[in-house]
C-alpha positions as a Markdown table, in Angstrom:
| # | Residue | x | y | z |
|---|---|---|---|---|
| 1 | Unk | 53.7 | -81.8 | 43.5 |
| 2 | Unk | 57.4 | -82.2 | 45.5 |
| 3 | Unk | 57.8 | -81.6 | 48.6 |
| 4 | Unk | 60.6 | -79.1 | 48.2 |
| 5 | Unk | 57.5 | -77.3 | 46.2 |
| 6 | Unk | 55.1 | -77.4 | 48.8 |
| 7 | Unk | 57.7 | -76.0 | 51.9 |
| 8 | Unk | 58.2 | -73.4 | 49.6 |
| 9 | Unk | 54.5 | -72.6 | 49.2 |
| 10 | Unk | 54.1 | -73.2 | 52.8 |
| 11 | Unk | 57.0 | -70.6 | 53.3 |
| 12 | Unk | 55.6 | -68.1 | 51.0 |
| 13 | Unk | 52.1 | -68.2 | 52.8 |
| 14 | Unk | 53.8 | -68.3 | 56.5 |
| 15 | Unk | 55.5 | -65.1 | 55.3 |
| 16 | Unk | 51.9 | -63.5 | 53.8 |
| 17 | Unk | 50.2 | -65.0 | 57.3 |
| 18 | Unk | 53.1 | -63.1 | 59.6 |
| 19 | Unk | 52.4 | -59.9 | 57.2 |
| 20 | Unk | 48.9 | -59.7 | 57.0 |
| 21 | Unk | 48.9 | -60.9 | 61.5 |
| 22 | Unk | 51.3 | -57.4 | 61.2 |
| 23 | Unk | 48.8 | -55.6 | 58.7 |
| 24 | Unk | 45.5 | -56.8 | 61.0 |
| 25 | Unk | 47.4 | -55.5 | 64.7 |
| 26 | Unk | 48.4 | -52.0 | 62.7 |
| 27 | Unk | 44.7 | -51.6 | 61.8 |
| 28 | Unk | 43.5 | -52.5 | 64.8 |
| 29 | Unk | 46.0 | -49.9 | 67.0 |
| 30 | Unk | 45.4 | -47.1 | 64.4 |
| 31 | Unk | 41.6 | -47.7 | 64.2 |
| 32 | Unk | 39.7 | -45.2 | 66.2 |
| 33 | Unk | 37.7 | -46.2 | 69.0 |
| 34 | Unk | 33.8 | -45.3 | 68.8 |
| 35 | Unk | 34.2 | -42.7 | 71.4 |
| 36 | Unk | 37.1 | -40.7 | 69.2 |
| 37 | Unk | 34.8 | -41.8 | 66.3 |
| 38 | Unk | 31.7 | -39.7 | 68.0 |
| 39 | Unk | 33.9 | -36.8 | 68.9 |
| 40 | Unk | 34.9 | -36.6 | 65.4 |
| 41 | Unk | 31.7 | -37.2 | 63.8 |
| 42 | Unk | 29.6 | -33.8 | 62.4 |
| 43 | Unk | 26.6 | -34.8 | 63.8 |
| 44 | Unk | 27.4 | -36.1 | 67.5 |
| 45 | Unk | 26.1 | -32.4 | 68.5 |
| 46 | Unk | 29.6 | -31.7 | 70.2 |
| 47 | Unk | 29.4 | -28.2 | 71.8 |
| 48 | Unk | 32.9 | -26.7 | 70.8 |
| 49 | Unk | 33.1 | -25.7 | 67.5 |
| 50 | Unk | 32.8 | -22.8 | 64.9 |
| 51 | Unk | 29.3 | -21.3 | 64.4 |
| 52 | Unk | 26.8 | -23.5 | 62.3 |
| 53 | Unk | 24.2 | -20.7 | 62.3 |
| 54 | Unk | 24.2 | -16.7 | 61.6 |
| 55 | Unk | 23.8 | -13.5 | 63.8 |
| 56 | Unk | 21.3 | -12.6 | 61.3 |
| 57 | Unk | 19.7 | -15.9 | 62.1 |
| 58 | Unk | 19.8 | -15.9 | 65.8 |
| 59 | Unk | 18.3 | -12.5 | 65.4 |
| 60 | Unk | 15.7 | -13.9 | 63.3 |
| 61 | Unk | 14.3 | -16.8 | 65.7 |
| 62 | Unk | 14.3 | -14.6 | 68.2 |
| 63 | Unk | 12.5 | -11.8 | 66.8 |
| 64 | Unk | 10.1 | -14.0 | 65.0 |
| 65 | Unk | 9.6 | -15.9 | 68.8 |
| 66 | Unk | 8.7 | -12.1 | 70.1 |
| 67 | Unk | 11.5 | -12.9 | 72.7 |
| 68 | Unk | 12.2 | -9.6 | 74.8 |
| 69 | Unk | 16.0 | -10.4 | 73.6 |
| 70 | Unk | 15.1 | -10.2 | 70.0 |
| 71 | Unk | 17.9 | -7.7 | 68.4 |
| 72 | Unk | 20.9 | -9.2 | 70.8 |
| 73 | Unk | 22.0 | -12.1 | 68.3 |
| 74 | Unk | 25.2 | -10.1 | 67.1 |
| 75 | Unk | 25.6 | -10.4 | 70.8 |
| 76 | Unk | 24.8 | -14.1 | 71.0 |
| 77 | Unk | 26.9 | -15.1 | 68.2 |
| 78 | Unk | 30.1 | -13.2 | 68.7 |
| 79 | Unk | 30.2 | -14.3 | 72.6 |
| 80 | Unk | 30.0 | -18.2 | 70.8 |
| 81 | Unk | 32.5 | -17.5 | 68.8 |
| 82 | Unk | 35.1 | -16.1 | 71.8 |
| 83 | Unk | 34.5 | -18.8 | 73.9 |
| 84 | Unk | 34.5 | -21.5 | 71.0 |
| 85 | Unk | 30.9 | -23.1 | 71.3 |
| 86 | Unk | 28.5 | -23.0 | 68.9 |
| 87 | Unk | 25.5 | -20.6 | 69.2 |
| 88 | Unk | 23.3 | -22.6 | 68.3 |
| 89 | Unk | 23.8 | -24.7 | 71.2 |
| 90 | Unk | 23.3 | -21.3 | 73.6 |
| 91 | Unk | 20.2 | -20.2 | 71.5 |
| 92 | Unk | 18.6 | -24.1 | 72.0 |
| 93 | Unk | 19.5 | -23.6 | 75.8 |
| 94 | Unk | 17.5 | -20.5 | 75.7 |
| 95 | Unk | 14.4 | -21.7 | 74.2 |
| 96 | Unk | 14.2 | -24.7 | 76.5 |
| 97 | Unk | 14.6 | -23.0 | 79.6 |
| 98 | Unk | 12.6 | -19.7 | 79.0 |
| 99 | Unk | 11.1 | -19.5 | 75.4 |
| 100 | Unk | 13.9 | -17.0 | 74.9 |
| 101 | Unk | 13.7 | -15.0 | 77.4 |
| 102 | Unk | 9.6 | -15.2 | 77.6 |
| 103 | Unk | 8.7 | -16.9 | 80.5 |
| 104 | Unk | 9.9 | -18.1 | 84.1 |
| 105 | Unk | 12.7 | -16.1 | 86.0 |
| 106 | Unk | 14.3 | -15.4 | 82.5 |
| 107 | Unk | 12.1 | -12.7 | 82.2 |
| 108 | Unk | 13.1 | -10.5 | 85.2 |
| 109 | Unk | 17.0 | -11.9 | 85.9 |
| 110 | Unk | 17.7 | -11.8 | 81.9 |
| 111 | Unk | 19.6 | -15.4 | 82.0 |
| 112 | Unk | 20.0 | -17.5 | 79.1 |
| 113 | Unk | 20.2 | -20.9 | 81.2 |
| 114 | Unk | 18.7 | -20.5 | 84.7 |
| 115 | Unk | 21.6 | -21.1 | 86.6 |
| 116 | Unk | 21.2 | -21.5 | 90.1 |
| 117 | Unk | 22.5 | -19.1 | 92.4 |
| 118 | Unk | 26.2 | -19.4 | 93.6 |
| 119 | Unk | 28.5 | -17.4 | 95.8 |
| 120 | Unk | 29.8 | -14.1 | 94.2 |
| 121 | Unk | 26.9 | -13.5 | 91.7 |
| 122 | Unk | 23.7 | -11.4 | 92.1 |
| 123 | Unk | 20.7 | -13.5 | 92.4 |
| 124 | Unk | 17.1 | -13.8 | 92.0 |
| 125 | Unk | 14.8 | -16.7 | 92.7 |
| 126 | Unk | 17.4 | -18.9 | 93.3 |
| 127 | Unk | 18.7 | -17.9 | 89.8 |
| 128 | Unk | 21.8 | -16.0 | 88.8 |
| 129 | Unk | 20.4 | -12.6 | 87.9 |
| 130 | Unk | 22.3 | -10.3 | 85.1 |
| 131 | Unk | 21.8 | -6.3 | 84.1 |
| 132 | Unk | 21.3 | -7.2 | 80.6 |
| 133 | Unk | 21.2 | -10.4 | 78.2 |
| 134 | Unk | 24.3 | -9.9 | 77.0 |
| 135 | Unk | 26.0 | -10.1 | 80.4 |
| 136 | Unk | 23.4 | -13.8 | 81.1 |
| 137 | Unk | 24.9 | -14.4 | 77.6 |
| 138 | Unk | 28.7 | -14.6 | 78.6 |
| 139 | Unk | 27.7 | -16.2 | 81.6 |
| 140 | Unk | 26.1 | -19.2 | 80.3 |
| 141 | Unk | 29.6 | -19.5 | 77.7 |
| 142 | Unk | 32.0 | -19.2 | 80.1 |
| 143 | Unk | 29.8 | -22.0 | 82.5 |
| 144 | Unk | 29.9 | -24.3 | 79.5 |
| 145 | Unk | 33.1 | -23.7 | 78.4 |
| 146 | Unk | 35.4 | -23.6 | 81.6 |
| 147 | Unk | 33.4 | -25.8 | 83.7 |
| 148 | Unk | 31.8 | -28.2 | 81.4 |
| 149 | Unk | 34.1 | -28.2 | 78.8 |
| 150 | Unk | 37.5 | -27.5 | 80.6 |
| 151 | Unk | 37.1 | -29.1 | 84.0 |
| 152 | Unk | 34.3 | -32.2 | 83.7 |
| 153 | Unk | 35.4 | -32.8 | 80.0 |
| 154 | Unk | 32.0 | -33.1 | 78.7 |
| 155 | Unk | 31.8 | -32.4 | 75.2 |
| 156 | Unk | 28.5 | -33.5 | 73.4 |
| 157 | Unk | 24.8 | -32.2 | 74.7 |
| 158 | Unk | 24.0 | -35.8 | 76.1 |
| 159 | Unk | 26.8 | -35.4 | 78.4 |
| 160 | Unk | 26.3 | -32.0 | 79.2 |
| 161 | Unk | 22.6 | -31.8 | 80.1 |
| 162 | Unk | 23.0 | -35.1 | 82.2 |
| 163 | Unk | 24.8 | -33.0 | 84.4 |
| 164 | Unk | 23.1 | -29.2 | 83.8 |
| 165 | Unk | 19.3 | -30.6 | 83.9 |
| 166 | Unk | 19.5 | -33.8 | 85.9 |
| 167 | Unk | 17.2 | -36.3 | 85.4 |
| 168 | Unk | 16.1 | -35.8 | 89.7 |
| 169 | Unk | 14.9 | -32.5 | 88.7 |
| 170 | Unk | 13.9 | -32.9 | 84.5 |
| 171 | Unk | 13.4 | -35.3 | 81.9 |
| 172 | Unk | 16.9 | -35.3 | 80.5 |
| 173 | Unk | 16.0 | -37.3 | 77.7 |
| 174 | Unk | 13.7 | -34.9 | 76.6 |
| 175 | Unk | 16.3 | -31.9 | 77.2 |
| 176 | Unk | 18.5 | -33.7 | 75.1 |
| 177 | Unk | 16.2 | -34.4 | 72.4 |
| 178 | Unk | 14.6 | -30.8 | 72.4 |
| 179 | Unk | 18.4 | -29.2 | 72.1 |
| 180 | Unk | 19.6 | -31.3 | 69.2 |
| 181 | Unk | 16.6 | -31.1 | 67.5 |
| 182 | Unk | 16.2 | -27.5 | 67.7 |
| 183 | Unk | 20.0 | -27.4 | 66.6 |
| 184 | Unk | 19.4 | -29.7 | 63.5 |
| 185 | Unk | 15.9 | -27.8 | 62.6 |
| 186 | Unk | 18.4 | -24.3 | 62.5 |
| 187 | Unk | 21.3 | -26.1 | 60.7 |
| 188 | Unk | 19.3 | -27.6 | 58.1 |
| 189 | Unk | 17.2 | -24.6 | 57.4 |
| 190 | Unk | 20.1 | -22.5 | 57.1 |
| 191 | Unk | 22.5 | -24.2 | 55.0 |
| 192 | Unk | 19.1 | -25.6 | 53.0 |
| 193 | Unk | 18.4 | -22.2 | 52.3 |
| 194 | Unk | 21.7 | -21.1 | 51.4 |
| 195 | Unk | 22.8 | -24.4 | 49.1 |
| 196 | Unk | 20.7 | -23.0 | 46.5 |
């Protein structure tokens, strides 16, 4: 082989080296992190988005649950949807903290969340307390949606109950794990059940 042949060959690969080094930093600008990756995965159990689950279905876990708020999931659903966080998310909240409505403080301040008292709101036990569920409803949405979600930027239920049920005062990891597995148990159920 000539020289003059092999500075040509060099050449060529040179110019395929400088294109893929040019291909390799494109990919590796326009390749999304693994944060935007979980934000944009369907299963990262990220708060804000459209319904996954039914009125009809909310009203069924509830009912079937003997919750005193069983015939309110029109309620529970529609107030999701305004606010832009799933209901299932509220509904999981609501078993965790009071069996849906069954137990605890829930029972007598009708709140979806227990959230502690704070100036301007009615209280009871160092709870909010509300005149029906549907006003504990659109207080828990509007908490997770302005303050969590607007304000502190937390998106998914791992970031959120860090904050909502600290680990000085709960076992976080188990918070987390009951929410998203109550979620998944709803979701899979109901699109299982309505695939066929």
């Amino acid at each position: 082989m000539s020289v003059k042949r092999l500075l040509i060959i060099f050449g060529m690969l040179g110019a395929l080296g400088a294109l893929c080094s040019v291909f390799l930093l494109l990919i590796a600008l326009l390749w999304p992190t693994s944060s935007e990756l979980a934000l944009a995965s369907p299963n990262n159990y990220a708060v804000v988005r459209r319904p996954t689950i039914t009125a009809a279905q909310i009203n069924s876990v509830l009912c079937r649950a003997g919750s005193p708020a069983c015939g309110t999931g029109n309620a529970l659903y529609s107030l999701g949807v305004r606010y832009g966080i799933d209901p299932a998310y509220a509904l999981a909240f609501f078993q965790k903290e009071s069996t849906f409505g069954k137990y605890g403080v829930a029972r007598s301040n009708l709140g979806l969340g227990n959230i502690r008292c704070t100036p301007g709101y009615r209280c009871r036990y160092g709870f909010r307390a509300y005149r029906s569920w549907v006003e504990g409803y659109a207080d828990w949405y509007r908490l997770i949606r302005y303050q969590y979600v607007n304000y502190w930027h937390l998106l998914t239920i791992p970031q959120i109950v860090r904050r909502y049920a600290p680990s000085v005062e709960n076992n976080t990891v188990g918070y987390i794990q009951f929410v998203e597995h109550s979620v998944s148990t709803w979701r899979y159920t109901w699109h299982g059940r309505h695939k066929k």
